[in-house]
Rosetta silent file (secondary structure, phi, psi, omega in degrees, C-alpha in Angstrom):
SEQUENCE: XXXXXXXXXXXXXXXXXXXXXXXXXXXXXXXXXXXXXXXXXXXXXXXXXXXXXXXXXXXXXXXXXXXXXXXXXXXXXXXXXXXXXXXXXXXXXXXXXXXXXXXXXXXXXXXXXXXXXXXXXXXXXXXXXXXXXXXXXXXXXXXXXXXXXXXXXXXXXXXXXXXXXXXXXXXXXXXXXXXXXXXXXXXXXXXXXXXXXXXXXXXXXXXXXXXXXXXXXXXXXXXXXXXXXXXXXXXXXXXXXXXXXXXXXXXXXXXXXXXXXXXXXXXXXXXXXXXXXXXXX
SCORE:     score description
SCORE:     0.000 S_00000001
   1 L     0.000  127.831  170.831   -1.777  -26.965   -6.777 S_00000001
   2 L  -103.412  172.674 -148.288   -2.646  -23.842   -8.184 S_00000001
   3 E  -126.197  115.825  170.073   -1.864  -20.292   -6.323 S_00000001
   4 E  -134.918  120.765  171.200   -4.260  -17.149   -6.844 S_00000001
   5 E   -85.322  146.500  165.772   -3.118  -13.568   -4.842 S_00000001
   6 E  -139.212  118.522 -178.001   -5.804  -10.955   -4.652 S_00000001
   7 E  -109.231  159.346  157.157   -5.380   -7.529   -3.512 S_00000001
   8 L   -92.911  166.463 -167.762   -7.751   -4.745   -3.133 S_00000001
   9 L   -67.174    5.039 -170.540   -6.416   -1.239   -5.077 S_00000001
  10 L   -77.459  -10.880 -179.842   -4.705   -0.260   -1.798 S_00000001
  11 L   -68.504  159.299  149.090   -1.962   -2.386   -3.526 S_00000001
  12 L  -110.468    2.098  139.337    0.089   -0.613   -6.389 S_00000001
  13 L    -4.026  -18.991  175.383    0.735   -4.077   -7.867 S_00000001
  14 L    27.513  -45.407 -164.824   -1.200   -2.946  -11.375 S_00000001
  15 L   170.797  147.732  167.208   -0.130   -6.825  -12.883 S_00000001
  16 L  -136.771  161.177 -132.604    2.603   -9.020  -12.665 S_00000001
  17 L  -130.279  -24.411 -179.415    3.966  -10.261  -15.923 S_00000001
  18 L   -97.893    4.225  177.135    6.510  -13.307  -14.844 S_00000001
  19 L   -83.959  139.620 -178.247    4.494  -16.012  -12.812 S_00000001
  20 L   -55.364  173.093  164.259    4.434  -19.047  -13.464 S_00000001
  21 L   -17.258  -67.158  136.644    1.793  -20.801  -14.465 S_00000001
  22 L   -48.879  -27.989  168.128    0.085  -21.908  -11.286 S_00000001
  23 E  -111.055  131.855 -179.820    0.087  -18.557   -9.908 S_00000001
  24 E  -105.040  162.382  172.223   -2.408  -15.345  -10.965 S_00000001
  25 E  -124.692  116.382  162.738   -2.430  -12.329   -9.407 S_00000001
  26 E  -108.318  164.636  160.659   -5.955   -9.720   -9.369 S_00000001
  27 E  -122.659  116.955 -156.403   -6.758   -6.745   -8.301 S_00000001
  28 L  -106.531   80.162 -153.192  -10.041   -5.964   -6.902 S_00000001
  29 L   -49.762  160.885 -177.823  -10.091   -2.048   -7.680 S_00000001
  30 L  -120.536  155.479 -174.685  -12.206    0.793   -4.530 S_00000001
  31 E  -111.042  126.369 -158.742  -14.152    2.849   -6.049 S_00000001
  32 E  -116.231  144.703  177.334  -13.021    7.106   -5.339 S_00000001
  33 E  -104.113  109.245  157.581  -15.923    9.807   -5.258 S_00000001
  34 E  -126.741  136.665 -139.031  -13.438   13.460   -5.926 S_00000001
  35 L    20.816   26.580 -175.969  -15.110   16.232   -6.252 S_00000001
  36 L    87.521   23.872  152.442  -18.680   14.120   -6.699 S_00000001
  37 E  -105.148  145.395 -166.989  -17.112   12.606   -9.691 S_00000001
  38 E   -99.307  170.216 -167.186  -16.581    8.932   -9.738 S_00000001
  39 L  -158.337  153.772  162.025  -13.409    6.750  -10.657 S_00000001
  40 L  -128.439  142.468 -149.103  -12.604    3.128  -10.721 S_00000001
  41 L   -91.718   81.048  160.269   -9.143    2.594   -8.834 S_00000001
  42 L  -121.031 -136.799 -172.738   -8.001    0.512  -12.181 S_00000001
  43 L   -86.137  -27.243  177.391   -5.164    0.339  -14.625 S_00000001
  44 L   -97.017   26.816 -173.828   -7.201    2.980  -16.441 S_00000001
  45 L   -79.865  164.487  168.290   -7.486    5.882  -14.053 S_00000001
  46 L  -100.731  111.940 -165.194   -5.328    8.981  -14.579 S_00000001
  47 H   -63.468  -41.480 -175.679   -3.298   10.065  -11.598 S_00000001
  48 H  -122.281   32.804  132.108   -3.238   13.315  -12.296 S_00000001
  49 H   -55.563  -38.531 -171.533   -6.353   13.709  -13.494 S_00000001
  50 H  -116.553   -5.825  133.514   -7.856   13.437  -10.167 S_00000001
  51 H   -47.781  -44.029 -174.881   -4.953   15.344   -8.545 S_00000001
  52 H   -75.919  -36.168  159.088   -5.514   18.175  -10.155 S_00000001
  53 H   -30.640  -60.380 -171.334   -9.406   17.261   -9.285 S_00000001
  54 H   -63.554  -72.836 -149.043   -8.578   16.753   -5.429 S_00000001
  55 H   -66.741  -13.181 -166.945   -6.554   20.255   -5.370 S_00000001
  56 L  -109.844   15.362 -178.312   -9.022   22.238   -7.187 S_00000001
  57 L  -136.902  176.148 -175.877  -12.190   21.576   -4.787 S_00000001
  58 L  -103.673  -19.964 -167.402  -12.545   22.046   -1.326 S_00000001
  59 L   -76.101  131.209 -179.167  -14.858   18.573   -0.582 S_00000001
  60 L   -61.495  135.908  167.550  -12.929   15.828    0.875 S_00000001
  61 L   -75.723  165.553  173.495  -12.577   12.658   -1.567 S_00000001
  62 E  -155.084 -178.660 -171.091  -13.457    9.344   -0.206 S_00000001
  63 E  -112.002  152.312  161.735  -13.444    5.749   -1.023 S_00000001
  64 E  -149.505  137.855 -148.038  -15.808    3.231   -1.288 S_00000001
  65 L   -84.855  174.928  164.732  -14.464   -0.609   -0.616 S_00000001
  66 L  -110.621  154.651 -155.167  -15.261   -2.974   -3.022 S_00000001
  67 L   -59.644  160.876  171.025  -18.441   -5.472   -2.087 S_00000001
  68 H   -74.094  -17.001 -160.311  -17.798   -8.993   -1.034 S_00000001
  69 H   -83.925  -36.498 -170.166  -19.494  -10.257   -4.487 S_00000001
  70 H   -81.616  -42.637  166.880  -16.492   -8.764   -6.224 S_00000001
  71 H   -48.973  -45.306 -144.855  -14.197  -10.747   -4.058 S_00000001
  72 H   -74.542  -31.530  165.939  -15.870  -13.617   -4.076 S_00000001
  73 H   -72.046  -19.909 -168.036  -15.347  -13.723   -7.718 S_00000001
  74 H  -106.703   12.224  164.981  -12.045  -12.936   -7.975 S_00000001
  75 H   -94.609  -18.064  135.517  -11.232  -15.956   -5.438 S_00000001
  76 L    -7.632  131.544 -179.261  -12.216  -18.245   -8.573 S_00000001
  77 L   100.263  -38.904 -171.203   -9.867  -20.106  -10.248 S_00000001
  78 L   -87.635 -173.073  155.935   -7.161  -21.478   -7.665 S_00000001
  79 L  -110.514  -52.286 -146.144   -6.770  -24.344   -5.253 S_00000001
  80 E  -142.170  142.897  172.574   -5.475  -21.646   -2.383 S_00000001
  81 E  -134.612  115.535  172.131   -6.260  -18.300   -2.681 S_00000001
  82 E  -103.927  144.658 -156.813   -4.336  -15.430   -0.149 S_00000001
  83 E  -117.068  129.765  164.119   -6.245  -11.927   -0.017 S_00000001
  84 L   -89.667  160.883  152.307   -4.062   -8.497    0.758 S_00000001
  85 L  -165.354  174.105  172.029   -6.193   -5.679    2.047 S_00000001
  86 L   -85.416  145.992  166.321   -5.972   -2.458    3.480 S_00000001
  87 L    -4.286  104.295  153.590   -5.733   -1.835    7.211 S_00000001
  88 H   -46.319  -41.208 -179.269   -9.275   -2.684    8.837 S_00000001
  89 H   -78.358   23.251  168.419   -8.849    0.613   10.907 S_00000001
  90 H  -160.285   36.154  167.621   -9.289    2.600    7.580 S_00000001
  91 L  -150.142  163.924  154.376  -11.470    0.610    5.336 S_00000001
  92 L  -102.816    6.968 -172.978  -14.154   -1.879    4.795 S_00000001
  93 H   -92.299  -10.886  152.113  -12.505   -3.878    2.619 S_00000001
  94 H   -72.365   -6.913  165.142  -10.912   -6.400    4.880 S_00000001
  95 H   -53.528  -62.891 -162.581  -14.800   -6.841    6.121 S_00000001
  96 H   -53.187  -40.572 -170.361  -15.983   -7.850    2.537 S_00000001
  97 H   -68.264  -21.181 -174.852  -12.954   -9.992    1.571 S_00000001
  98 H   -74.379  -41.837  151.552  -13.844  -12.166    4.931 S_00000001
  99 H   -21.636  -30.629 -149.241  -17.492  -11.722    4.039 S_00000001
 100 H  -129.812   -6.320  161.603  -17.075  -13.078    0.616 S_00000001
 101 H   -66.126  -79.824 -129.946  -14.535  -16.202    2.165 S_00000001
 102 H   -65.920  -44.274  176.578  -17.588  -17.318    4.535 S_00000001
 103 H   -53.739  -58.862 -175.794  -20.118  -16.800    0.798 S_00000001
 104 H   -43.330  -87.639 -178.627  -16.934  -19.052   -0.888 S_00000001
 105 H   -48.349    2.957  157.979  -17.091  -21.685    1.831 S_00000001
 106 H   -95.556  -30.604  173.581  -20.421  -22.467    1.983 S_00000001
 107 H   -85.208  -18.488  169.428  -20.561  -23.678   -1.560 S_00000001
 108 L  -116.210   85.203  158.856  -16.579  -25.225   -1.187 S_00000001
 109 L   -60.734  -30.472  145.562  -15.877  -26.063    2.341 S_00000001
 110 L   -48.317   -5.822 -164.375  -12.665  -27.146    1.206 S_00000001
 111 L   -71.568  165.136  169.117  -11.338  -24.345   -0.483 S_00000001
 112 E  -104.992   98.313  158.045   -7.721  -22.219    1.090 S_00000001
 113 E  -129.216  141.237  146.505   -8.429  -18.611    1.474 S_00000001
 114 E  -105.674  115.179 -151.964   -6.592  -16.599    3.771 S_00000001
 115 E  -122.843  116.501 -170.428   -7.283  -13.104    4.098 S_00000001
 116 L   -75.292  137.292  139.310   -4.028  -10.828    5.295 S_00000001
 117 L   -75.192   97.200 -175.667   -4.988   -7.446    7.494 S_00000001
 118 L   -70.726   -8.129 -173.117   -1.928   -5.706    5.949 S_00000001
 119 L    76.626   17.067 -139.312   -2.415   -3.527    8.689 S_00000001
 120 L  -159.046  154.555  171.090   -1.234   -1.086    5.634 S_00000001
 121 L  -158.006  157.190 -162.957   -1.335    0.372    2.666 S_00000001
 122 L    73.576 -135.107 -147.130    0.487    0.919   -0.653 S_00000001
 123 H   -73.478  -18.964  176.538    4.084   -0.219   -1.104 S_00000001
 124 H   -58.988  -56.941  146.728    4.077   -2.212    2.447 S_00000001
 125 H     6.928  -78.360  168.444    1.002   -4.211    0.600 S_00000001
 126 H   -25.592  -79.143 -159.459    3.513   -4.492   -2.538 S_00000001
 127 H   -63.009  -49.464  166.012    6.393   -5.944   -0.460 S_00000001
 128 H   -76.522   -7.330 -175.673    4.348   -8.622    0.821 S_00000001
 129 H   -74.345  -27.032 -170.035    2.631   -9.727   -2.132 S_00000001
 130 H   -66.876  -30.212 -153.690    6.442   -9.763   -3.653 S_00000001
 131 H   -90.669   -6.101 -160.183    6.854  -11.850   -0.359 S_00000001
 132 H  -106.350  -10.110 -175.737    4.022  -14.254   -0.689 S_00000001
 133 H   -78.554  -56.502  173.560    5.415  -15.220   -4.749 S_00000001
 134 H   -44.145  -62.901 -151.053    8.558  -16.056   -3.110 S_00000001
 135 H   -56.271  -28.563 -157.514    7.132  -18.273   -0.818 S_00000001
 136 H  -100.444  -34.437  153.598    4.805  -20.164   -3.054 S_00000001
 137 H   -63.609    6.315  137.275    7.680  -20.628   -5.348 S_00000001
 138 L   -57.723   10.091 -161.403    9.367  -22.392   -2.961 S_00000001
 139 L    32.577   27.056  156.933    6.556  -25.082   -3.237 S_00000001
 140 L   -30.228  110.606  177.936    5.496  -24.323    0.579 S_00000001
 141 L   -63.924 -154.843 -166.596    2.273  -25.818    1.312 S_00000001
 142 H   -83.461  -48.904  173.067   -0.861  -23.223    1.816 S_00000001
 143 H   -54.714  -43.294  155.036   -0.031  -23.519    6.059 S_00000001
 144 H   -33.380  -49.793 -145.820    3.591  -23.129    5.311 S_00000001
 145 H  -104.137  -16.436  136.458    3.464  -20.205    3.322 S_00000001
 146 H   -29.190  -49.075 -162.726    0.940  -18.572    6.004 S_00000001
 147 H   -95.413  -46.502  168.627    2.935  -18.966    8.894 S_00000001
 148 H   -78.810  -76.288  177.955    6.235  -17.507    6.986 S_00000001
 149 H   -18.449  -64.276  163.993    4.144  -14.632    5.773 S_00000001
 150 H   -24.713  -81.151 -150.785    2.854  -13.783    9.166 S_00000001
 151 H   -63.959 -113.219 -165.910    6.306  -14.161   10.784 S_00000001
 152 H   -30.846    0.488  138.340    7.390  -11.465    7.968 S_00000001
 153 H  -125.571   21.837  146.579    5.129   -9.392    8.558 S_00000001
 154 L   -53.450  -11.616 -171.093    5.760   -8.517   11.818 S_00000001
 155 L   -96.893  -33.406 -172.907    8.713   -7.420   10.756 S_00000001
 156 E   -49.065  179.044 -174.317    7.756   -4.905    8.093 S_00000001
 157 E  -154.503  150.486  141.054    7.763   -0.648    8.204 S_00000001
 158 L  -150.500  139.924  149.415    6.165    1.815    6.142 S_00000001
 159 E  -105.762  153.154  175.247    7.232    5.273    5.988 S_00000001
 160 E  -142.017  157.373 -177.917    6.058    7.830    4.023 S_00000001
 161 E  -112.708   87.463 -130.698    6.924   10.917    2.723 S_00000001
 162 L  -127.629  146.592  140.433    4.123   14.152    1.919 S_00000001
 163 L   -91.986   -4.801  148.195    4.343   17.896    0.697 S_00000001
 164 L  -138.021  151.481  179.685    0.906   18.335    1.138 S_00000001
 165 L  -133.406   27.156  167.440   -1.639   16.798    3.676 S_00000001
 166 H   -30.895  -39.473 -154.568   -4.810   18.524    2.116 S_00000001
 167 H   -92.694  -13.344  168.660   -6.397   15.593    1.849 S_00000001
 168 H   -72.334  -30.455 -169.743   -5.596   14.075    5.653 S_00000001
 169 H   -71.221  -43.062 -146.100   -6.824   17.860    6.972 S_00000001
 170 L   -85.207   31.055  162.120  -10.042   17.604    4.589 S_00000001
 171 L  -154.956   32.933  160.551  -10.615   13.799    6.428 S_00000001
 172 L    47.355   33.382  134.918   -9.901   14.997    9.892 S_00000001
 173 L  -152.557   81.043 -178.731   -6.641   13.316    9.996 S_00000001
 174 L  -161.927  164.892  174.839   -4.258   15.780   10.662 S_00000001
 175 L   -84.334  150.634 -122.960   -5.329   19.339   12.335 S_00000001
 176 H  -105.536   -0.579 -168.137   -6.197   22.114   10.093 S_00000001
 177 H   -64.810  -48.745 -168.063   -2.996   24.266   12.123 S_00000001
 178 H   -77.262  -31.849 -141.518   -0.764   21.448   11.200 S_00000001
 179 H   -96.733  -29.672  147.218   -1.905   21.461    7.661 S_00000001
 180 H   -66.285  -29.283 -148.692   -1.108   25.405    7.155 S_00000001
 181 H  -100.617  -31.934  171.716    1.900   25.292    9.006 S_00000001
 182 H   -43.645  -79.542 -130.949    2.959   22.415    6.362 S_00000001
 183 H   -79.984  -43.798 -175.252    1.741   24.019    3.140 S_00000001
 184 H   -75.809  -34.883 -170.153    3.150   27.680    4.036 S_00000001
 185 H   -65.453  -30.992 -158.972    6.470   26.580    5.842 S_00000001
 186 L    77.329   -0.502 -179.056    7.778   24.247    3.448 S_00000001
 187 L   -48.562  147.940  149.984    7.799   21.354    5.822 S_00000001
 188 L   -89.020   72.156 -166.790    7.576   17.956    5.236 S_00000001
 189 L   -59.038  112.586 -168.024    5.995   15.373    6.955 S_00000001
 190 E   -92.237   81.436  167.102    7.490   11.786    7.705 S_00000001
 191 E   -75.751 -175.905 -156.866    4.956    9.148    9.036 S_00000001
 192 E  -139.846  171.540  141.168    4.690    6.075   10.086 S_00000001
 193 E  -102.507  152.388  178.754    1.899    3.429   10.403 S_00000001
 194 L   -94.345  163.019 -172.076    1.118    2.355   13.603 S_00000001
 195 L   -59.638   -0.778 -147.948    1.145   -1.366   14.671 S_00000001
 196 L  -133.638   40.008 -163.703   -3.062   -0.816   14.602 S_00000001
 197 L    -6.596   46.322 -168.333   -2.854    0.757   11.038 S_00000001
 198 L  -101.361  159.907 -170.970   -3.476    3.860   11.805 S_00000001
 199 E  -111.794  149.335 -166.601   -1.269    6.816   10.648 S_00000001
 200 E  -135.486  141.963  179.372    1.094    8.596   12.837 S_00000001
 201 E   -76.559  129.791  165.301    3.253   11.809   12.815 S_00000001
 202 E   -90.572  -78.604  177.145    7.105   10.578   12.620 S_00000001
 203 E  -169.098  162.408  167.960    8.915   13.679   12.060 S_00000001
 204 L  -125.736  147.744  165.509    8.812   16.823   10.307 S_00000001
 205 L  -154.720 -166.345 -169.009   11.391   18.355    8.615 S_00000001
 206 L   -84.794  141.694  123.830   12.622   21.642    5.984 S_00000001
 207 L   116.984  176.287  148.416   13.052   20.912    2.532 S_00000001
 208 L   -65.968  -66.379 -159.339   12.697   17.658    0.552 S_00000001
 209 H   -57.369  -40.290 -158.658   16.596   16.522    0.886 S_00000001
 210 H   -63.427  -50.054 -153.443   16.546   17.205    4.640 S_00000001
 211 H   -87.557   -7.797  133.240   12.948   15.094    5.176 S_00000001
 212 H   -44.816  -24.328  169.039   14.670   12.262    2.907 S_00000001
 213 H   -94.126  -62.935  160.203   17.532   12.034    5.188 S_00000001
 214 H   -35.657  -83.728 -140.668   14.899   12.091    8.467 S_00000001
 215 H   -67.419  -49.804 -171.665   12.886    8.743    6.460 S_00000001
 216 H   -52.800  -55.004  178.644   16.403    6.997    6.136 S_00000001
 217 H   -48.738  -38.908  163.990   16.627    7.733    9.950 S_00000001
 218 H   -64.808    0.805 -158.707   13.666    6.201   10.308 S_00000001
 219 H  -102.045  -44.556 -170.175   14.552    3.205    8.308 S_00000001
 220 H   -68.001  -38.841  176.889   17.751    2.694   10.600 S_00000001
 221 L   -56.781  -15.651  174.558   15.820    3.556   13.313 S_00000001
 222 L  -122.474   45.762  157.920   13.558    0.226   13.033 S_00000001
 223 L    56.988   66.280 -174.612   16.489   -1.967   12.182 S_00000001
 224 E   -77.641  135.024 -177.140   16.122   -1.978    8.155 S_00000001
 225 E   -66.629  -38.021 -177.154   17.667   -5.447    7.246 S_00000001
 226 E    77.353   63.609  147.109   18.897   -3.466    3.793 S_00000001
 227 E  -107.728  -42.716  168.564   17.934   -6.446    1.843 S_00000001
 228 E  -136.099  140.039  156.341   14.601   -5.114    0.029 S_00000001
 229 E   -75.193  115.195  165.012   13.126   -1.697   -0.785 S_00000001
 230 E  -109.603  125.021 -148.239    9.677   -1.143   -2.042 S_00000001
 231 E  -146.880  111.252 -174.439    9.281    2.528   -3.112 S_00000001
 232 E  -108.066  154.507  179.344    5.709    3.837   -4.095 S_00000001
 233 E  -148.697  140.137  162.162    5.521    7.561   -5.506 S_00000001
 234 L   -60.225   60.040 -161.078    2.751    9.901   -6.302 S_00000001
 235 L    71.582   -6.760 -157.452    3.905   11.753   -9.885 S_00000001
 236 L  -112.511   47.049  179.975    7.146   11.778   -8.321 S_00000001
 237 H   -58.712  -25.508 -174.397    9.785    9.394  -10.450 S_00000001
 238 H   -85.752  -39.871  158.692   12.497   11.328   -9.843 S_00000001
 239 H   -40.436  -32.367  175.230   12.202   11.855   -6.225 S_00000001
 240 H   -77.351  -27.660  167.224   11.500    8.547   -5.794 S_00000001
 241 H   -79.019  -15.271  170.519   15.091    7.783   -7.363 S_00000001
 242 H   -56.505  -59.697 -170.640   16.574   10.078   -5.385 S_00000001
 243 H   -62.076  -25.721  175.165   15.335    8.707   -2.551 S_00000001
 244 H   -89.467   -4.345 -176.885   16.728    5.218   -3.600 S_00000001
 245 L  -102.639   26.960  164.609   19.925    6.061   -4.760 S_00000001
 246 L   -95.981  -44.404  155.642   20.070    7.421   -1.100 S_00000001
 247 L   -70.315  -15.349  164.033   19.419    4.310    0.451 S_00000001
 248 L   -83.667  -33.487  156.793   22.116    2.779   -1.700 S_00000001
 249 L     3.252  -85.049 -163.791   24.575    4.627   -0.001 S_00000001
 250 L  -100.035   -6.877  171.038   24.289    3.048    3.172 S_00000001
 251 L  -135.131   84.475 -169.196   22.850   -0.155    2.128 S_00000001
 252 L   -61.653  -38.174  179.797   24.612   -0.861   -1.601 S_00000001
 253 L   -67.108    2.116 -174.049   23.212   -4.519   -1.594 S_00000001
 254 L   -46.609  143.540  135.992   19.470   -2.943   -1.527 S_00000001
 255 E  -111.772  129.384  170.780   17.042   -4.471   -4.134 S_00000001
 256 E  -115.692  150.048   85.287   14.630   -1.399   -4.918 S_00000001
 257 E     2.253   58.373 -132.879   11.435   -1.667   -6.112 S_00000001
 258 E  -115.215  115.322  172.903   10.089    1.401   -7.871 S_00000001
 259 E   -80.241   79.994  164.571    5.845    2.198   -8.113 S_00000001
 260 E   -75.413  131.871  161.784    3.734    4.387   -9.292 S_00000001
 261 L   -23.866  150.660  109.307    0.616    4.817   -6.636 S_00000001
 262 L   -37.052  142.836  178.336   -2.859    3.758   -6.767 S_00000001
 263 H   -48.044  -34.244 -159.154   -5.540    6.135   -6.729 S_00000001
 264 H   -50.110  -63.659 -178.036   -6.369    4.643   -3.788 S_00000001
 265 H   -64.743  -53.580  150.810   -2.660    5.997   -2.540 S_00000001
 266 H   -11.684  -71.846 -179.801   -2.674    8.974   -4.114 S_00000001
 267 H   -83.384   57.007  173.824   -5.391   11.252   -2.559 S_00000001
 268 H  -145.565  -55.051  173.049   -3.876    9.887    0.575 S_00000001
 269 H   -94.202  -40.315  177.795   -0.050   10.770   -0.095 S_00000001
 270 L    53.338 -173.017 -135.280   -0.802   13.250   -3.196 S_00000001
 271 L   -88.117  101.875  169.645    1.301   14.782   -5.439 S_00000001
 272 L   131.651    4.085  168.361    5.324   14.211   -5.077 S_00000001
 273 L   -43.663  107.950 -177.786    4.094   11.776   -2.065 S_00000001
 274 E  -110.232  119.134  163.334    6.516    9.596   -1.752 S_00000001
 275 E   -83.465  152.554  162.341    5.538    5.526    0.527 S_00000001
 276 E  -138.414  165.831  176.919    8.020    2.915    1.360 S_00000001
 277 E  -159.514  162.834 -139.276    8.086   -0.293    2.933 S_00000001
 278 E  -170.325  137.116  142.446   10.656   -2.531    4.323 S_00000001
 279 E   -84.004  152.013  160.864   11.824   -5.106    6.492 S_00000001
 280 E  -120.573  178.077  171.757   13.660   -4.814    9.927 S_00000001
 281 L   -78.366    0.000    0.000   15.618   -7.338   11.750 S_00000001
C-alpha cells in the first residue's frame, strides 16, 4: 500500500528527503496578499522579503486558503492519503481539504483520506506529520495509524514566542494597548493555542532570556514528556538554538527539530518569532 501526507503551507515541512518509497509528502501552498502584493506560500518565497513588506505598511496581510481543486489533486497518487491543516477556527482550509475528499469520493468510493484539524499551526503541524511517518513505517494499517495519531494528538502543546504582535493588532487579535505596551516595553509575549485553536495570552515577560525561561515553564507546566522538540523560527536561527540548547538542560535526551517558518507562520509570529510544539504525558 502506498502512503501520501498532504499539508497545507501552515506546515513548515518545505520536503522531506528520506521516505521510502511508498510514502510522498506535498504541500498545498495559501496564497498571502501584504501590502496588496501577492505571494505563493512555496519553497520560493522570501521570508524577509515580505517582512520587511509587512513592517513597512500599515494594511493588515491576509491569507487566502487554497481551493478544494488544489487538494483534490494533490490526494492523487496513493492508496491512503492523511491531510494536515490549519485550525478550522482560523482558516478555510480544513473546509476545502474535506470539500475536495467528498469531490475524491465520488469518482473512488474506495479511496483512504483522512483529513486532521491540527487544531494548529506551524511546528505543532510539523511534529505530527513527523508523527504520522513513524506510524506508517511501522506498517500500521490506514485505521491503525488514525487512531494512534488522534490519541497523540491530544497530547500535543504549542507555545510560541513573539517580539512583535503588529500583525495580531493589525487582525484584531490582540488590543492595540497591548500591542504598544509590547513594542515600547520590551516585553515578550508567550502564547498558547487553545484546545479550539484559537490563540491565547500565556505570559508576558522582560527580555528575550527571561520570556525563554517563562516558555520552558510552560513546557513543564503541561507535562513535556522531553522526548521530542519541534522548533519553528521566524529569521531567528540563533535564538531558536538558544532556545534548544535550553531545553537540553533539563531534558538532555530531547530530539530537536529545528525550522525555518512558512510565510504562512511568519506574518503571524514575525521576525525573531520563535513556535514550538511538543508532547505531554
Amino acid at each position: 500500500m502506498t502512503w501520501k501526507i498532504v499539508s497545507d503551507s501552515g506546515a513548515d515541512i518545505q520536503s522531506i528527503s528520506d521516505l521510502s518509497p511508498t510514502i510522498q509528502y506535498e504541500r498545498v501552498p495559501l496564497i498571502l496578499n501584504i501590502d496588496n502584493h501577492i505571494f505563493t506560500d512555496d519553497h520560493t518565497l522570501k521570508i524577509a522579503q515580505i517582512m520587511d513588506r509587512m513592517e513597512a505598511t500599515k494594511i493588515a496581510a491576509t491569507s487566502a486558503c487554497p481551493g478544494p481543486d488544489a487538494y483534490a489533486k494533490a490526494y492523487e497518487g496513493a492508496d491512503n492519503i492523511l491531510c494536515f491543516t490549519l485550525s478550522a477556527n482560523i482558516s478555510g482550509s480544513y473546509n476545502s481539504a474535506v470539500l475536495a475528499k467528498e469531490m475524491v469520493l465520488e469518482k473512488n468510493p474506495h479511496a483512504n483520506i483522512y483529513i486532521f484539524n491540527t487544531h494548529s499551526a506551524g511546528a505543532e503541524i510539523d511534529l505530527l506529520i513527523y508523527q504520522a511517518i513513524d506510524l506508517i513505517q511501522q506498517d500500521l494499517d490506514f485505521e491503525t495509524v488514525i487512531s494512534k495519531l488522534e490519541a497523540f494528538h491530544r497530547s500535543t502543546h504549542t507555545n510560541f514566542l513573539l517580539e512583535s504582535v503588529d500583525s495580531l493588532v493589525k487582525n484584531g487579535r490582540i488590543s492595540k494597548i497591548i500591542g504598544q505596551m509590547i513594542g515600547l516595553l520590551g516585553i515578550r509575549l508567550i502564547g498558547k493555542r487553545s484546545p479550539e485553536g484559537t490563540i491565547e495570552l500565556a505570559q508576558k515577560a522582560k527580555g528575550t532570556r527571561r520570556a525563554m525561561k517563562a516558555m520552558l515553564e510552560e513546557m513543564k507546566h503541561n507535562h513535556f514528556d522531553g522526548l521530542e522538540l519541534v522548533i519553528s523560527h521566524v529569521l531567528n536561527p540563533d535564538g531558536c538554538q538558544d532556545f534548544a540548547n535550553l531545553v537540553r538542560q533539563h531534558y538532555p535526551q530531547v530530539k530537536v527539530t529545528t525550522l525555518a517558518c512558512s510565510g504562512l507562520c511568519s506574518f503571524y509570529a514575525q521576525r525573531h518569532g520563535l513556535i514550538i510544539a511538543y508532547s505531554g504525558k
